[in-house]
N, C-alpha and C positions, 0 to 999 in steps of 0.2 A: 504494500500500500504506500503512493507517495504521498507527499505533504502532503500535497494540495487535498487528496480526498480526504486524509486525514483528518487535516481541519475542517473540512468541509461537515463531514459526520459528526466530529467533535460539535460543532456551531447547531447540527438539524435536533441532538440530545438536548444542548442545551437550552434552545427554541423550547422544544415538547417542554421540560422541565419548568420553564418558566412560565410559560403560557399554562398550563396546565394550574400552577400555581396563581398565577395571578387570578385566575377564574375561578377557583376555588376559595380564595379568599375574599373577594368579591362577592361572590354567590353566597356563603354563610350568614353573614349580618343580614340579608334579604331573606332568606329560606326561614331565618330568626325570627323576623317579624310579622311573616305570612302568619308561621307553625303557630306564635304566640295570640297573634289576633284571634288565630279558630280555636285557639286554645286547647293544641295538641302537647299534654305534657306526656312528660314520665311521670307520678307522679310519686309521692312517698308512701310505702306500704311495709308491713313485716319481712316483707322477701325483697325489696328494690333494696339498690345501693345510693340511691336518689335521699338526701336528708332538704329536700325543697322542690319546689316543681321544676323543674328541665326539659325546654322544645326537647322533642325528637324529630326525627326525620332529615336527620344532617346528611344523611345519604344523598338528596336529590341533588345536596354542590358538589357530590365527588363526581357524581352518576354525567353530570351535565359538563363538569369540565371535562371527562374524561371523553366523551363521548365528540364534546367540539372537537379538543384539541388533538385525539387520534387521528378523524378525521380530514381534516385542518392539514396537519402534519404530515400523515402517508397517502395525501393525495397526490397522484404521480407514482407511487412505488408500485409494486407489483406484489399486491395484495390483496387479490382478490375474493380472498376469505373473510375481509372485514365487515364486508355488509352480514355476513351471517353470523358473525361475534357480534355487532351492534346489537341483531333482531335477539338473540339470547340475552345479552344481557339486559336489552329491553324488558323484555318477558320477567328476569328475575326482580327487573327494577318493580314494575310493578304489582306484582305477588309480597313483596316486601312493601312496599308501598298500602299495601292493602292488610297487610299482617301488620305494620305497627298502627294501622288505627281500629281496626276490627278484630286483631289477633285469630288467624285463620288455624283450623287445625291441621296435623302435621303431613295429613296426607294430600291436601289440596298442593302446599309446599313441595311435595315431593313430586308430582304431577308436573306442575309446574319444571321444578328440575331436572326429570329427565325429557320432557319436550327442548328446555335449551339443551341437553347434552345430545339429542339425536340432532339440533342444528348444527350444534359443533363436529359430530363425528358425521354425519352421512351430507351438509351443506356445505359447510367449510373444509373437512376431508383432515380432519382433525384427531388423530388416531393415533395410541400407540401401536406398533407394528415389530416390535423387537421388544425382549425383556435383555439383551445383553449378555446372554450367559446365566441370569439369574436361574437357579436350578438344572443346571446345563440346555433351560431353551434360548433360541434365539430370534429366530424368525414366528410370527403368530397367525395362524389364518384369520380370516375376516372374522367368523365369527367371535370368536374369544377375544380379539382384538375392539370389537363392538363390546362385548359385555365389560370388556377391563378398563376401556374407557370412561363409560356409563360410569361402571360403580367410582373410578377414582375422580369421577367430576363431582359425582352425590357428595363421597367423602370430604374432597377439600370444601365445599359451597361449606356443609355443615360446620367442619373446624373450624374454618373462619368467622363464622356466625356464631358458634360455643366461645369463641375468645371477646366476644362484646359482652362483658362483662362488667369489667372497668377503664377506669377512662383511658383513654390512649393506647389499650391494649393492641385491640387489631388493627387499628389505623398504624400504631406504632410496629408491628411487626411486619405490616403489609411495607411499609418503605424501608425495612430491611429485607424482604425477600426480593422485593421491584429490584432495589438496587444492587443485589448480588448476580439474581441473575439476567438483568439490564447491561449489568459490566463484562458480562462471560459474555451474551450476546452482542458488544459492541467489541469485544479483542476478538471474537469467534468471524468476523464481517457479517452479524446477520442484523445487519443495520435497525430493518422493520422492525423487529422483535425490540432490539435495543430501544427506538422510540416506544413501544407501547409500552416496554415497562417502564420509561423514566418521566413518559404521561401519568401511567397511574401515580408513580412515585409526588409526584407536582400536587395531584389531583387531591391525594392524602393526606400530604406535608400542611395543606391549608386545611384543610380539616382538623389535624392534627392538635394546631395552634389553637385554635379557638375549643376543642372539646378539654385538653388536657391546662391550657394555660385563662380560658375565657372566665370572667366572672360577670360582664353584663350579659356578653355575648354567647354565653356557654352552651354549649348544644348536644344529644347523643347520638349514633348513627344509626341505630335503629336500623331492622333486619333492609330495609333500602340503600343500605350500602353495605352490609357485612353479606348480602346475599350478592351484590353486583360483583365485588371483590371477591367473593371465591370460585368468581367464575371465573373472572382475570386471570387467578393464579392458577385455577389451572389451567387454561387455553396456556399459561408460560410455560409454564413445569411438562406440560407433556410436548412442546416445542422444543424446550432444554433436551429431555429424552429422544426425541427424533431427530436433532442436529445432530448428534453425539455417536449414532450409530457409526455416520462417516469418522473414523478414527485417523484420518489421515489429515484431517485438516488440521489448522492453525488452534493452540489451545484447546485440543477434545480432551474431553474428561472423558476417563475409564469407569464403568460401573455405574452410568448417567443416573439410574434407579435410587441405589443405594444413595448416594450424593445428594440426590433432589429429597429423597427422604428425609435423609440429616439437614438439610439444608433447611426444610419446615418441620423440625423436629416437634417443635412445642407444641402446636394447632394438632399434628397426627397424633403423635404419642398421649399427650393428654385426654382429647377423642377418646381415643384405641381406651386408657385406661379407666375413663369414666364412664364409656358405655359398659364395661367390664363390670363394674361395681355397682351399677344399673340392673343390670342383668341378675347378680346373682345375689340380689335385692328383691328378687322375683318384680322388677318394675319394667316399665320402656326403657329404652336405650333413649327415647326421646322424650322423657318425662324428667320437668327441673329440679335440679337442685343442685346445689353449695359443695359440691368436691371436688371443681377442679382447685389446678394447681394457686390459681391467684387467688381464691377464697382461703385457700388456707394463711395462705400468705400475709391478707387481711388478718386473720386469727392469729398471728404468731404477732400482730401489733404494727405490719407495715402499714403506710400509706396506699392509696391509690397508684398515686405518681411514683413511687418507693418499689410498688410491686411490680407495676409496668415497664421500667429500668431496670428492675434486676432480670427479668424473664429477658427483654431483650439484650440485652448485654448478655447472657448466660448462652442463649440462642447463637449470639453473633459469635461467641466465643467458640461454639462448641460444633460451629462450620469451620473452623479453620482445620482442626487434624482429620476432621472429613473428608475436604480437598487436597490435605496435603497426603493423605492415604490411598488415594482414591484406585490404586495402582494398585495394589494389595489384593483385588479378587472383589468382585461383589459379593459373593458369601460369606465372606473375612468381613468385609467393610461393614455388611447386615448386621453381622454377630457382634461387631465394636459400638455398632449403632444401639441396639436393642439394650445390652448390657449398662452401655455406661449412662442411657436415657432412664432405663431401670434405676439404676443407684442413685442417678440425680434426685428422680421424681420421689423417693424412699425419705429425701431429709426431711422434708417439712414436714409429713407424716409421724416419721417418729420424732421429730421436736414439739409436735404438739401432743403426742400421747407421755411424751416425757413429760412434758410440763401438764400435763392432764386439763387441757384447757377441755376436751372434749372426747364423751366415754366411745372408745374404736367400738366395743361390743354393743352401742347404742342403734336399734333399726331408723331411728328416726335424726339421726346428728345429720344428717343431711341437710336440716332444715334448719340448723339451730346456726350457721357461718354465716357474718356479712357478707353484702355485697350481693349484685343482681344472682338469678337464678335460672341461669345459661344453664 
């Protein structure tokens, strides 16, 4: 790559990036005072993390900048799967739209979900097609390749929606995923990719500010944007996985699976362990309550802001011997994954059964943790 394109691509990120942001910022104190007029709160209840009424619906300024500024941005590139990533995430925008004022239940939601996941796999063409060696496959026919889709768009929409908990959680982790693997796809030359993810990243960052830092202006993001964004990540994440296959190129990461795993460690794994303890609760896997990881977190006396920094930082840390690994076998990589997410997720739990803030043999401590009830 010469200079000139260099900077050239350098200059089209930064574009997406700011644009994205400035529209996002913009758009909040407006979407504020719509939400407030109709008098759409959160409001304060025994199970919210809400201690005063808080608009919701901060979703529609991520939803709108992102959706100008992609637009906007990869007009002219050769992307012609954009119009059917728009139509899906339209679709999520409003079933979330409609879920934080009506609260829909969780099969309408689902519905909805995989109608955008078949737009993404069978309009856009949107698929994984290789697992890499993971289990000695590599290559996957249509159909499996259809279902493993499916199920890993359901999964991430949901993780991402279980981490709107507290404030700045998912907003804050979405612009650490946008930007990790915005930066692999901007050394990788998959330029496109690189703009949509450092659009969302824009799109979040002003978000961000005003939900975790707002005190006139404060807002939550409400499933309108924790449902838009997990469609994003993963229309990324399985783009990451299908660049990857080519191992020849510039910057390919080995074990793409593994890697993009660890890479959203916290959203999966926590998932993974809460429906786990859901389950053998004799409840849903999507019935609320107080065990993931940031409620405890709450409970061991953190902050909001306190809990939301340590996850991410812990996150961002705990990507680095991922990729610096990444070479070591996806089955080695798996098992480093699993293990040392396992021992992380173990503290808090037994720091608060040490300190007895809450009895473990209790059927009902689920209910008894601050903070919302994701």
């Amino acid at each position: 790559m010469n200079n000139h394109l260099l900077m050239s691509d350098i200059l089209h990120i930064l574009i997406s990036f700011i644009l994205a942001l400035g529209i996002s910022l913009y758009a909040v104190p407006s979407v504020i005072r719509i939400v407030t007029a109709l008098k759409l709160f959160d409001k304060p209840n025994e199970r919210s993390s809400a201690i005063s009424p808080v608009p919701t619906l901060g979703g529609i300024a991520i939803f709108i900048s992102f959706i100008f500024s992609s637009t906007v941005l990869l007009k002219g590139h050769d992307t012609p799967e954009l119009v059917y990533i728009h139509t899906a995430l339209m679709i999520m925008f409003f079933i979330g739209f409609k879920d934080d004022i009506l609260e829909l239940p969780p099969w309408k939601k689902l519905v909805a979900e995989l109608i955008s996941a078949a737009l993404i796999i069978f309009m856009a063409d949107i698929r994984f097609t290789n697992l890499h060696g993971f289990l000695g496959i590599k290559q996957i026919n249509f159909l499996s390749s259809v279902l493993l889709t499916a199920f890993v768009i359901i999964v991430f929409i949901n993780s991402i929606n279980l981490m709107d908990g507290i404030d700045g959680l998912a907003s804050g982790l979405t612009i650490l995923f946008s930007v990790i693997f915005g930066g692999w796809f901007f050394l990788s030359g998959h330029l496109e990719y690189a703009i949509l993810s450092f659009t969302l990243t824009g799109a979040t960052v002003g978000f961000f500010r005003y939900n975790v830092y707002g005190t006139k202006n404060k807002i939550f993001m409400g499933d309108t944007g924790s449902l838009v964004i997990g469609t994003i990540i993963a229309v990324i994440a399985i783009k990451f996985n299908e660049f990857n296959i080519d191992q020849n190129q510039s910057y390919a990461i080995a074990s793409a699976p593994a890697v993009s795993f660890g890479i959203l460690i916290y959203p999966l794994a926590d998932t993974i362990r809460v429906f786990i303890i859901r389950i053998s609760q004799k409840r849903s896997p999507f019935s609320p309550d107080k065990n993931h990881l940031h409620h405890r977190l709450l409970l061991l006396g953190f902050t909001h802001k306190k809990a939301t920094y340590t996850i991410i930082v812990v996150n961002g840390a705990f990507i680095i011997p991922v990729l610096f690994l990444h070479h070591i076998g996806i089955g080695w990589l798996m098992v480093f994954i699993l293990f040392s997410a396992g021992v992380l997720f173990m503290i808090p739990g037994l720091s608060i059964q040490k300190r007895k803030l809450i009895d473990a043999n209790d059927p009902n401590q689920h209910l008894l943790l601050p903070g919302n009830d994701k």
